[in-house]
C-alpha positions in Angstrom: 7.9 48.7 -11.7 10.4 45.9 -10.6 7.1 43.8 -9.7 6.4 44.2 -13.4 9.8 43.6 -14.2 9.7 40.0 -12.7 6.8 38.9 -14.1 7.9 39.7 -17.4 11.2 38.0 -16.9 9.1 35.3 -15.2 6.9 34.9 -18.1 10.1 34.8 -20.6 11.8 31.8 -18.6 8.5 30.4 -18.6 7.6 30.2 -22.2 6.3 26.9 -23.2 5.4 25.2 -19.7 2.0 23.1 -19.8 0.1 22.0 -16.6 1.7 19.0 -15.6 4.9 19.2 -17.3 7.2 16.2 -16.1 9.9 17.8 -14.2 13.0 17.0 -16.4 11.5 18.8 -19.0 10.4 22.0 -17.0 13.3 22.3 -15.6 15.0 21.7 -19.1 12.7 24.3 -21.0 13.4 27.2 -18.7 17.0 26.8 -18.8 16.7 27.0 -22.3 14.7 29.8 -22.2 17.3 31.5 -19.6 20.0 30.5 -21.7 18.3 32.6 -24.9 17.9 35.5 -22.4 21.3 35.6 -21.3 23.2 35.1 -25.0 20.5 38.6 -25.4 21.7 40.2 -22.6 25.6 39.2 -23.2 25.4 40.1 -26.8 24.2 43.4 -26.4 27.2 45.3 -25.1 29.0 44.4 -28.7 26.2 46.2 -30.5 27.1 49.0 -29.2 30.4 48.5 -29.8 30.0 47.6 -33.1 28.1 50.6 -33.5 30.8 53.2 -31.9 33.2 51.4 -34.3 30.7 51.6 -37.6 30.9 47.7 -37.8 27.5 47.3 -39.9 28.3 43.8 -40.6 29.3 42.2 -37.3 26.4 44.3 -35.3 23.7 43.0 -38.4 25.0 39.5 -37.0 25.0 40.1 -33.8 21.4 41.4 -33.9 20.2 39.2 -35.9 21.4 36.3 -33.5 19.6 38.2 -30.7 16.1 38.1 -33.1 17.0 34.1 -33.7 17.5 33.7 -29.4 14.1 35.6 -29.4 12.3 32.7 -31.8 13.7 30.1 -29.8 11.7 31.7 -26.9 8.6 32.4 -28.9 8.8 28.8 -30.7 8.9 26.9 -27.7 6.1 29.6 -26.5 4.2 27.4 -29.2 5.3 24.2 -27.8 7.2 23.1 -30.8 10.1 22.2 -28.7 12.2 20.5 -31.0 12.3 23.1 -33.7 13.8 25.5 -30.6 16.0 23.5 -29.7 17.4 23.1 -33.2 17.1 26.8 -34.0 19.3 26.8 -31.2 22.0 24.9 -31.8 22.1 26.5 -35.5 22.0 30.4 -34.4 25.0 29.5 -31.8 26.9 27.8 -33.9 26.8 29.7 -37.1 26.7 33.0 -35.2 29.8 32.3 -33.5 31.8 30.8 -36.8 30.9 33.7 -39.2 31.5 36.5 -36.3 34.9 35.1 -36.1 35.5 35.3 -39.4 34.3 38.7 -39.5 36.8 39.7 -36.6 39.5 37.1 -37.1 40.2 34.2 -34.2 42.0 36.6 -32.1 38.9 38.2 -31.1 38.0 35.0 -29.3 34.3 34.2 -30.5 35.5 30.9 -31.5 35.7 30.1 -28.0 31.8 30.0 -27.4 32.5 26.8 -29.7 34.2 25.0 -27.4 31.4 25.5 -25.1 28.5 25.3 -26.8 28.8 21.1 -27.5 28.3 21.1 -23.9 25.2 22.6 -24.0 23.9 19.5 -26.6 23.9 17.4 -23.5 21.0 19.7 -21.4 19.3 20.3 -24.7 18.5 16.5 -25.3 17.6 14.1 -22.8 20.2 11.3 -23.0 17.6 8.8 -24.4 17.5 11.2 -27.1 20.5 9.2 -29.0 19.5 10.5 -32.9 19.0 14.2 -31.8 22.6 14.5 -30.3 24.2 12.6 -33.0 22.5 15.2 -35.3 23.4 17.9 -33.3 27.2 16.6 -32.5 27.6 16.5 -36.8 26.9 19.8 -37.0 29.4 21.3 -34.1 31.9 18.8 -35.8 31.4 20.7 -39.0 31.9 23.9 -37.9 34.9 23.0 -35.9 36.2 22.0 -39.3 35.3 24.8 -41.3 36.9 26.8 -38.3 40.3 25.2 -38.6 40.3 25.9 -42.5 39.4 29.2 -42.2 41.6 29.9 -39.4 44.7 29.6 -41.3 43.3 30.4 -44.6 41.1 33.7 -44.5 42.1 37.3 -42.9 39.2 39.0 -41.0 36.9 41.8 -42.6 37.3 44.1 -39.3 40.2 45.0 -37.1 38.9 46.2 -34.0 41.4 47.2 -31.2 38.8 47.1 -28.6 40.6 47.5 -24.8 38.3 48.7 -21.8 40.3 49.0 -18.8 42.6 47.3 -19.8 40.4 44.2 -21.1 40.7 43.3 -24.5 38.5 41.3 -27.0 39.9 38.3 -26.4 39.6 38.2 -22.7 36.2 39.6 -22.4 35.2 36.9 -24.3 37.4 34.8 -22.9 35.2 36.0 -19.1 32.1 35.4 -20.7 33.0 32.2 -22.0 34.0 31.1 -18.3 30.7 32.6 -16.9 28.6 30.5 -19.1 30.2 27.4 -18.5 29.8 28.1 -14.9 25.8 28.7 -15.4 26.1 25.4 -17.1 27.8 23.5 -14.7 25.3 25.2 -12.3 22.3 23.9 -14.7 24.0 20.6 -14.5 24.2 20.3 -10.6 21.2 21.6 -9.4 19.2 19.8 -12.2 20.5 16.6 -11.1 20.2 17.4 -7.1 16.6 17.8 -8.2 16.0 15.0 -10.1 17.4 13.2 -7.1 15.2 15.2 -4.6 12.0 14.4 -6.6 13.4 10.7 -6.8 13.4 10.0 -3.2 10.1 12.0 -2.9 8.5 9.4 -5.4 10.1 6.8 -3.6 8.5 7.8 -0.4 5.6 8.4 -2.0 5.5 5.5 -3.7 6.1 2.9 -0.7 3.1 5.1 1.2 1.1 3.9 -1.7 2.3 0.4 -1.0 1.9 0.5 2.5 -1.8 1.7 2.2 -2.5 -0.8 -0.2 -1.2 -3.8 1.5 -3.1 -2.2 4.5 -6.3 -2.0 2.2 -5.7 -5.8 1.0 -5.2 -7.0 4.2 -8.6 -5.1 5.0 -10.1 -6.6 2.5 -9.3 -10.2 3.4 -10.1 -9.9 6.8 -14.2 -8.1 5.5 -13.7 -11.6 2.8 -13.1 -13.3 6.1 -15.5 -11.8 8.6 -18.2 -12.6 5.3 -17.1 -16.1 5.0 -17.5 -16.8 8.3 -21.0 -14.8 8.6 -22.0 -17.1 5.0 -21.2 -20.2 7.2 -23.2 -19.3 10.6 -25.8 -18.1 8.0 -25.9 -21.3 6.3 -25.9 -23.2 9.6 -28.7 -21.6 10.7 -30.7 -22.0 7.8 -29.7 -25.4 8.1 -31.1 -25.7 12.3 -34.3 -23.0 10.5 -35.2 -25.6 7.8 -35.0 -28.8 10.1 -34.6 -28.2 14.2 -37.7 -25.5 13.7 -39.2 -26.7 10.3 -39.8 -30.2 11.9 -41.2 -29.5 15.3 -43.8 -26.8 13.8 -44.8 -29.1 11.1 -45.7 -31.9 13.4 -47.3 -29.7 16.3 -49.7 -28.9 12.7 -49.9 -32.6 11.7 -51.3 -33.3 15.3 -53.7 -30.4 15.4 -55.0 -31.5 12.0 -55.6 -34.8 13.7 -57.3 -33.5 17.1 -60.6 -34.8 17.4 -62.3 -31.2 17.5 -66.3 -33.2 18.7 -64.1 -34.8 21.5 -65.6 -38.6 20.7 -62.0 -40.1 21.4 -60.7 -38.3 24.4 -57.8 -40.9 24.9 -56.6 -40.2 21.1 -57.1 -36.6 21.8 -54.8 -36.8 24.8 -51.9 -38.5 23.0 -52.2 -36.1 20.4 -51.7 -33.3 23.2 -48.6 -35.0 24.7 -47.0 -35.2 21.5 -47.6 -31.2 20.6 -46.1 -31.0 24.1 -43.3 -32.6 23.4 -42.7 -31.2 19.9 -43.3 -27.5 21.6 -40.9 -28.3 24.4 -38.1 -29.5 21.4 -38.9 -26.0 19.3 -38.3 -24.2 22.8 -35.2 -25.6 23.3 -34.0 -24.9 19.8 -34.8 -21.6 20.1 -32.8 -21.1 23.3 -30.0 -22.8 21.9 -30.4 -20.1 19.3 -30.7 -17.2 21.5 -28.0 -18.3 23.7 -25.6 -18.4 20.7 -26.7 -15.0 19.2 -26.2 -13.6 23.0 -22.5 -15.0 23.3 -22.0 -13.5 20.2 -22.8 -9.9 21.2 -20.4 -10.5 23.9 -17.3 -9.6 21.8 -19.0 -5.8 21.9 -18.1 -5.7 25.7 -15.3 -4.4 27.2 -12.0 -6.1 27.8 -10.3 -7.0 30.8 -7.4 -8.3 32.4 -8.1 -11.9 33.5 -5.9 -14.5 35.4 -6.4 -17.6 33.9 -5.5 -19.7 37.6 -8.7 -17.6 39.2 -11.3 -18.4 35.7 -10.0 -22.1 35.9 -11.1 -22.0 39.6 -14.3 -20.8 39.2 -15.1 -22.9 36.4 -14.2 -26.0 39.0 -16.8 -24.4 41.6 -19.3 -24.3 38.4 -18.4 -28.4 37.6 -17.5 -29.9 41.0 -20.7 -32.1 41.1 -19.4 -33.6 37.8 -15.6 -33.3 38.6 -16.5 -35.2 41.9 -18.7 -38.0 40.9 -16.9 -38.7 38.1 -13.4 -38.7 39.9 -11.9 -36.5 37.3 -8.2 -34.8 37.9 -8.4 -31.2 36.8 -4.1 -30.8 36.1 -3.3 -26.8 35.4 -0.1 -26.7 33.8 0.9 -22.6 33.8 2.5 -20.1 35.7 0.5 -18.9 38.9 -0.3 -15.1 37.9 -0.4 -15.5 34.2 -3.1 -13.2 32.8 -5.2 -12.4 29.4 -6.4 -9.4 28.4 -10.0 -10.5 26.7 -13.7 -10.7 27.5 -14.4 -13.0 30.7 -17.6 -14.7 29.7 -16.2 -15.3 26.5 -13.3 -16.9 27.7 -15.1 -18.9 30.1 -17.3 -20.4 28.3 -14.5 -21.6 25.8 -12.5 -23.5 29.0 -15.8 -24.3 30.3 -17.6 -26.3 27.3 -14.1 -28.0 27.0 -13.6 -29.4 30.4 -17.5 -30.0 30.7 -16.9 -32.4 27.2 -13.9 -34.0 28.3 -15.2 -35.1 31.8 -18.7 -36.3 29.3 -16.3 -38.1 27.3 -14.0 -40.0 29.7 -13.1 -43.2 29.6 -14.5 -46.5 32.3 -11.9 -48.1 34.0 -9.5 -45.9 33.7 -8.9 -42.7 35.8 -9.6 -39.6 33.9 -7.0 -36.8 33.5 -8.3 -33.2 32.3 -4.5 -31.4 31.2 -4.8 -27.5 30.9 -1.9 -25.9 29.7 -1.1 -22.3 29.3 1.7 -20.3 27.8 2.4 -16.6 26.4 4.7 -15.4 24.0 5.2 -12.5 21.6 2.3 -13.5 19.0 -0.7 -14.6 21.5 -1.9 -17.1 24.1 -1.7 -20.6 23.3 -3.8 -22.9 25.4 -4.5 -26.6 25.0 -6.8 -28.4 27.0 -6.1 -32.2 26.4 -8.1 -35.1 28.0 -7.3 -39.6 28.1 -10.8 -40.1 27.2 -12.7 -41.6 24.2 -11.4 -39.9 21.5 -13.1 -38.6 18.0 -12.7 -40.7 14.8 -11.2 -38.0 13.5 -11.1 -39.8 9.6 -14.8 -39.4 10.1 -16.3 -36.4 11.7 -12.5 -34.0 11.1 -14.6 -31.6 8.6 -18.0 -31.1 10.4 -16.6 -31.6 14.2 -17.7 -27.9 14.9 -20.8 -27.6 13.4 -23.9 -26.8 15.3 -26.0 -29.9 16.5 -23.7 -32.8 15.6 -23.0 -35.2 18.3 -20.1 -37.7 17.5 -21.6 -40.6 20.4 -25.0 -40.9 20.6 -24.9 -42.9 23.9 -23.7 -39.8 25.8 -26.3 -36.9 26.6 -25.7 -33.5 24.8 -26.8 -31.0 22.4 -24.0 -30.5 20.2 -23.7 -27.0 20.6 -20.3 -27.1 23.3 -17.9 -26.6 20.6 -19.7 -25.0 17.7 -19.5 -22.6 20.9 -15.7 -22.7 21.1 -15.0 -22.2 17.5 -17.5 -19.3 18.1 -16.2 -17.6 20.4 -12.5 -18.2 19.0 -13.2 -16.7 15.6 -14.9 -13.4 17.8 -11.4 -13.3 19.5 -9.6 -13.6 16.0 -8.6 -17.1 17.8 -7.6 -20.4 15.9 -8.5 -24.2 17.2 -6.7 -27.0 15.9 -7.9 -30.8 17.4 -6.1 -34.1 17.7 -7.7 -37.1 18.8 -7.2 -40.9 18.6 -10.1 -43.2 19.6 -9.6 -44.7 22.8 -6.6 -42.8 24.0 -7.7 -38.9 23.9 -8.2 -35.3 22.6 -6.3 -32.4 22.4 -7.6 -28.9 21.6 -5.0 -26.3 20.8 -5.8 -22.7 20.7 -4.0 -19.6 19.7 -5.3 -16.4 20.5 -3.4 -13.2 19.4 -2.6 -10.3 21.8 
């Protein structure tokens, strides 16, 4: 029974509610709708009262006021909300002037008046600015026709109600105080919600922020990893179409050529030479090629702590031939135990291909000087390795000096593969390489690689 009870109360206070209702206006709507149940519930002792006292016309009012609380229920039940809200402020207003001119102003109906204005401001959302207005004219009215019929009329019915000692007056009075306090309550919690929900969406609100500057920054780094896949795609298509394309097309040229009735054995055996040489240049290109596609897989191995003085020193036992015939200083330029946490052979072949080019690309006559410098702080690594040699014309080759296969001095052996290596293996380490030259008086390679 009091299970049933609740959900027909909860049902009442809910009349009118749609999924998704914005909360303002829930919480608006079933205040309403608790507001027309209690003006029912207060209203019904005075029927009986009225009825003890055989007061047909005040009780006909005062049930027919209940009835009008009821439509404002059922309308908004229909979801025309602004025809309850109207129906309100007309059944409360008119109720209360006409019962006190039934029972005179001692009685103290007129008091629900003074309270009932009040209520105009949780009916109508504050935007609302033509429904108050509207609203506000007619409390305005009835406050004037109160005031003329105040002084001007005598009441129908003289009731000398007292109930232990309460009168008319002050039980209306009490009731009168009690629905100003449910207001005031309306007012404060609404508000404590409205700021509850605020924060919520606020939260909520810089999650979905968060997650999308996350996904963004996601997104640029794929844009990223794609540019940079576009680029090695494009330079090997470029070493496919002419370091493979050329050697295979001459080792078929030759063949076409070879003397198959072996009448000119010399012309046959220069033919042979030059498919050996043309096989031995399509080898090579695809070792380069395989060597690269290996150092790439390298990022898929584990990390470990290195210290950089111990891979320096092993990469002077790999070049002490060339460091020794070619009377190059090796300078380190870092703290003694200062350590990385990357992938060894990654890292090693970055210093290696370095020093290896600058001790290539010294200068005669002077003596050579390989600087390696090394430093940590909160963002990364930095390392520069910075040589007195040659130089690059950096006007010249800046945009293409890390492509695969381009050699800047021609009268120096090499592949051109060392630092297309480097910027490799920097961009598998989320790494950076910036380079300074000047012809005839060095190169400097600066690196950053983030913790």
């Amino acid at each position: 029974m009091k299970e049933r009870i609740y959900r027909i109360y909860f049902s009442i206070i809910n009349a009118g509610l749609i999924e998704n209702t914005a909360l303002g206006k829930r919480y608006r709507l079933i205040s309403i709708n608790k507001f027309c149940f209690f003006c029912i519930l207060i209203s019904s002792p005075y029927l009986f009262i009225f009825y003890a006292i055989n007061s047909i016309a005040p009780f006909t009012l005062i049930f027919s006021a209940q009835i009008l609380f009821a439509m404002v229920i059922f309308i908004n039940y229909k979801q025309y909300y602004n025809a309850g809200r109207f129906l309100l402020i007309f059944t409360t207003a008119l109720s209360v002037l006409f019962i006190s001119l039934m029972l005179g102003f001692e009685s103290g109906f007129h008091l629900y008046l003074y309270t009932a204005p009040l209520f105009v401001f949780w009916l109508f959302d504050i935007k609302e600015i033509k429904n108050i207005v509207f609203a506000a004219s007619v409390y305005a009215i009835v406050y004037i026709l109160v005031f003329i019929f105040k002084y001007n009329t005598t009441p129908m019915y003289t009731i000398n109600f007292n109930f232990f000692g309460v009168d008319l007056y002050s039980l209306n009075m009490g009731l009168n105080f009690v629905l100003l306090s449910l207001l005031f309550y309306n007012y404060t919690n609404y508000y404590k919600l409205l700021s509850v929900n605020l924060i919520q969406k606020q939260k909520h609100l810089e999650l979905e922020i968060s997650k999308r500057i996350e996904s963004e920054e996601n997104t640029k780094k794929i844009f990223q990893e794609l540019s940079k896949s576009y680029s090695s795609l494009e330079q090997f298509s470029f070493i496919i179409s002419h370091n493979i394309k050329s050697p295979l097309a001459n080792i078929k040229g030759f063949l076409g050529l070879y003397d198959k009735e072996g009448k000119d054995l010399e012309f046959n055996r220069n033919l042979i030479e030059h498919i050996e040489t043309s096989t031995m240049n399509l080898d090579d290109t695809l070792s380069d090629l395989n060597y690269i596609l290996k150092s790439q897989k390298e990022i898929l191995k584990k990390r470990e702590e290195i210290v950089i003085k111990n891979l320096i020193n092993t990469i002077r036992v790999s070049l002490s031939a060339e460091i020794l015939s070619s009377s190059v200083e090796l300078v380190e330029q870092y703290e003694e135990g200062i350590k990385l946490f990357s992938i060894r052979s990654i890292l090693h072949s970055i210093f290696f291909n370095l020093i290896q080019n600058a001790i290539k690309f010294r200068r005669d006559g002077i003596k050579s000087v390989i600087s390696i410098f090394v430093e940590q702080d909160e963002r990364g690594t930095i390392i520069r390795v910075a040589d007195n040699g040659i130089g690059i014309d950096l006007d010249k080759y800046e945009d293409r000096i890390f492509n695969l296969y381009n050699r800047f001095n021609t009268t120096i052996e090499g592949k051109g593969i060392g630092l297309y290596l480097v910027k490799n293996h920097l961009d598998l380490l989320g790494g950076t390489i910036e380079v300074s030259s000047k012809i005839n008086e060095g190169t400097t390679f600066s690196m950053r690689i983030k913790n």
